[in-house]
N, C-alpha and C positions, 0 to 999 in steps of 0.2 A: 450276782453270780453265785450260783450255790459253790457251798467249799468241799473240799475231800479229806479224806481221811483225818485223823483226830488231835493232829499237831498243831493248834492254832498259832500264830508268829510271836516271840518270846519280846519285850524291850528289857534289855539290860541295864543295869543301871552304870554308873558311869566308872564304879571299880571292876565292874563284869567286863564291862569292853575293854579296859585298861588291862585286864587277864586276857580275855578273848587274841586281845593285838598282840601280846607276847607269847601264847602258844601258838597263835599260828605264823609268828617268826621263825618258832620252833622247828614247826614243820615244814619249813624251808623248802615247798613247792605246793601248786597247785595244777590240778589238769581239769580242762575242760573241755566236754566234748560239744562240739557246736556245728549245727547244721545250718548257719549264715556265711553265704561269701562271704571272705573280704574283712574277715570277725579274726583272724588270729592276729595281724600287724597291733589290732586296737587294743585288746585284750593284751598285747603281751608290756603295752604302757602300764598296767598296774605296777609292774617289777619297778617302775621308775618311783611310782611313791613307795614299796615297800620291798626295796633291796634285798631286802634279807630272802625274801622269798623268788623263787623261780616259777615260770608260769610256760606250763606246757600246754598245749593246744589241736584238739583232734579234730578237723577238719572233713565232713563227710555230708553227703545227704540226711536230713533227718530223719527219715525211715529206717534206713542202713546203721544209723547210733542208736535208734533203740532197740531192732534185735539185739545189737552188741550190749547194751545195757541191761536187757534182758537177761542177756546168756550170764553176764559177770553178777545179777543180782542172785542169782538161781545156782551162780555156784558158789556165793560168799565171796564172791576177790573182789579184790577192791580193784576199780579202774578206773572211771569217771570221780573227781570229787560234785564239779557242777555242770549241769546238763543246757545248753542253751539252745532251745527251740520253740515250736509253734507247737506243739503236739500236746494239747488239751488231753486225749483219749487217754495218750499213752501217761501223761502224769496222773489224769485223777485212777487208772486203773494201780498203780504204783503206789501211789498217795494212799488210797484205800488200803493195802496190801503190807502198809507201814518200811514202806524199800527208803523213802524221801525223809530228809530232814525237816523240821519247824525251822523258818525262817530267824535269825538271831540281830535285832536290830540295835543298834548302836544310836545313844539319846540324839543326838544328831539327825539321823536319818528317820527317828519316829517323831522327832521336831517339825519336821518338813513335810509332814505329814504322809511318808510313805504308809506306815501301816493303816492310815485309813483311806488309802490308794484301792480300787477295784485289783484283787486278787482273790486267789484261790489260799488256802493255808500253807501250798508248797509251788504255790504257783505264782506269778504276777506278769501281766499284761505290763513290762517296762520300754519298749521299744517298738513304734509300729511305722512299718517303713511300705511306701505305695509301690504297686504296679504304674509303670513310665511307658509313654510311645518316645520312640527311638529312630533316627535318621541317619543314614550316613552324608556326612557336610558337603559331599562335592557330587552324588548322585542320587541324592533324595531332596528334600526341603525341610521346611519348619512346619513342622504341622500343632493346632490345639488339642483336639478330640478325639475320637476314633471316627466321627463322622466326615470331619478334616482329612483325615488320612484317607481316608477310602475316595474322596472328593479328589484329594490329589494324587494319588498313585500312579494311576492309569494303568500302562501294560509293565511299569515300574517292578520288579520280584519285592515281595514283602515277606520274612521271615513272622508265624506264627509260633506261640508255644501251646507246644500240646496240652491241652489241659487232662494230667494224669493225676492230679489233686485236687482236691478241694479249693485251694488257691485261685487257682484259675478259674473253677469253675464257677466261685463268688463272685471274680470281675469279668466277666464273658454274662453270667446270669443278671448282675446286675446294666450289663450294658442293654441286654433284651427286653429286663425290666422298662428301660428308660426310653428305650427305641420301638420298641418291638423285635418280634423274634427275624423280621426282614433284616434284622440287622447282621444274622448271621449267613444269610443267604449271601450279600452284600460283602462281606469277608471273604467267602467262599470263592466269588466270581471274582475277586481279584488273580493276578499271576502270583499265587502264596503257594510258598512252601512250609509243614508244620513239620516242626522242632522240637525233640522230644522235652529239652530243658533250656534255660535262661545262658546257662554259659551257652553251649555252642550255638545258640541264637544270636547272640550277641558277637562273640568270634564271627559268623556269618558275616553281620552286619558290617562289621570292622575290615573283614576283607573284600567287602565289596559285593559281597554272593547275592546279596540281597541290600536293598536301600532302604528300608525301613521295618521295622520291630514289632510286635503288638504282644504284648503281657511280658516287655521284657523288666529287670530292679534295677533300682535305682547302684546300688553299691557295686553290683555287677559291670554295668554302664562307666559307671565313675574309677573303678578301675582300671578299666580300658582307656578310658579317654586321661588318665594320669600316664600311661602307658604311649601316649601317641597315635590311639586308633581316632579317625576323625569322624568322629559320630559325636551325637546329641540328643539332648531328650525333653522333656516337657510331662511334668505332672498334671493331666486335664484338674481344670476347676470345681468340676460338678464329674459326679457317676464317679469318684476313682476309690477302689477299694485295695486292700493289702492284707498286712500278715503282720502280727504281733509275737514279738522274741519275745522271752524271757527267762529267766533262770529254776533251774531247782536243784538242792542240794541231796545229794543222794545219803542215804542212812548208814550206809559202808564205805564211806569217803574212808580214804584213807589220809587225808590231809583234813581231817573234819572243820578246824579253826581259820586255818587258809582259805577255806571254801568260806565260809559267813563272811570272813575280813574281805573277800572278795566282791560276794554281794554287795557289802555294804558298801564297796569301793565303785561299784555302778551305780549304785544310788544317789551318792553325793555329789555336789556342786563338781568337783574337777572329773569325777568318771562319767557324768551326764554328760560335760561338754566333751572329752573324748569320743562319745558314743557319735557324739551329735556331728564332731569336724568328722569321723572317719567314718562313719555310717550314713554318714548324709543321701539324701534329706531325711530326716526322723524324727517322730514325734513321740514327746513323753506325759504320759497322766500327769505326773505332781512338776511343774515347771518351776523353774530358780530364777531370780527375777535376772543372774547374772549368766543363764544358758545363753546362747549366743546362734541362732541360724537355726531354731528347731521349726517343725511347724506345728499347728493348732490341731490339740489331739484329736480334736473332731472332725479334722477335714479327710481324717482317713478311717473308711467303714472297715476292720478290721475285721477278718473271717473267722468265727466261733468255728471250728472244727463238729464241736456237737449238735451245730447247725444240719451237720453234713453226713447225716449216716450214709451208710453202704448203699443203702435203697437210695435214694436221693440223688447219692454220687454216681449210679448205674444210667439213672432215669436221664442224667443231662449227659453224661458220656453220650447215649444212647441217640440224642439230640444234636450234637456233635458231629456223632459221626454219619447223624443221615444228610446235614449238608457238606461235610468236608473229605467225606471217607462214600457217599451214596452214587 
């Protein structure tokens, strides 16, 4: 994976981190903006191993945090310390532009071999969580596939998600791949409704409106159904692709020390299994032999963004909409 800009990732040695972990006591908070459902309850368990610090949490779509990360790098304020998304684009254009920190690794976690983990120098591929089919328990069924699904639907309402990203359009392309492109024909001539995004997809589901999901997440799903909605879901075996988190620290943190103590706190044995119970299902590159419930980083084709220019992403909208919008 080519890297960006000129920061390669620092290992500390073992009196740096020992400073490292008492200024960012110091700074006694950290904020992160993160465009993952379901990402503030998990994240805000760091405070439990480092009391001292507080951990605030901005919740938003990840397009909508990086104009705001934009606006704040562009005008010097500090807002974000770490940024947690999928946006390849937007980091290597940042990366480049010297806005992002070098990553600060603690012997521990360059032990375990994060740093020679597939990353970017302000980036890294640490969390890749799959697109799920979705069921409600009392008016849908159990389905495997998406071939499954459509096999049992019938005149069944199946909620779709629009694919207005890249995201979807990986696992919708990759299903064409696998199928052929009758496969979206085949979707189409269901009784489907398309949704603009995963939550009210999924609320749908939960209320009944519809009895089954297609490109709905896993975290989103599992929320609801902690919640009491009686739905279900099933990650297919073969064809399933998704989307890789990960972190980057911005260069105008203003909790700078807070922010690496924090990385370093996803990286480790106790923040991996955090990820892994409250992110669930998720899978991690560098695996700990004591993580507990992840899955095999390789069972999830995670979508390069730089896969996905604008042309690319126009061409299969465009595809899209001549069988679901023609």
């Amino acid at each position: 994976m080519a890297s960006t800009g000129s920061g390669s990732p620092v290992v500390l040695s073992q009196e740096e981190w020992d400073d490292l972990v008492e200024a960012a006591k110091a700074d006694g908070e950290v904020i992160i903006y993160s465009g993952q459902p379901a990402s503030e309850d998990v994240f805000s368990k760091f405070s439990e191993a480092y009391p001292e610090i507080d951990v605030s949490v901005v919740r938003e779509p990840a397009g909508d945090l990086a104009i705001r990360m934009d606006q704040e790098i562009a005008a010097n304020v500090a807002g974000a310390d770490v940024s947690w998304s999928t946006q390849y684009a937007w980091v290597a254009q940042q990366g480049d532009a010297g806005s992002l920190a070098a990553f600060q690794y603690g012997p521990e976690i360059a032990d375990a071999g994060w740093s020679e983990a597939t990353h970017e120098d302000y980036f890294m591929q640490l969390l890749a969580s799959p697109y799920v089919l979705a069921w409600h328990t009392e008016l849908g069924e159990p389905v495997t596939d998406i071939e499954d699904l459509i096999a049992k639907a019938g005149d069944r309402p199946v909620g779709i998600a629009e694919p207005i990203s890249q995201n979807g359009m990986h696992q919708l392309n990759a299903w064409v791949e696998a199928y052929g492109e009758d496969i979206l024909a085949e979707l189409a001539d269901l009784n489907h409704q398309v949704i603009r995004s995963t939550v009210p997809l999924t609320q749908s589901l939960a209320a009944g409106e519809t009895h089954f999901s297609v490109l709905t997440t896993p975290d989103v799903v599992g929320t609801m159904i902690a919640e009491g909605a009686p739905i279900d879901y099933v990650i297919p075996e073969e064809n399933t692709t998704g989307f890789a988190y990960g972190p980057s620290v911005l260069a105008n943190a203003g909790h700078p020390a807070a922010a690496q103590l924090f990385v370093n706190w996803l990286l480790s044995e106790d923040g991996q299994q955090v990820l892994a119970d409250g992110l669930a299902p998720a899978a991690f590159p560098v695996l700990y032999d004591s993580t507990d419930g992840a899955l095999d980083w390789d069972s999830i084709d995670a979508v390069d963004e730089r896969d996905w220019p604008e042309e690319r992403r126009n061409e299969f909208r465009a595809l899209f909409d001549s069988y679901f919008l023609g």
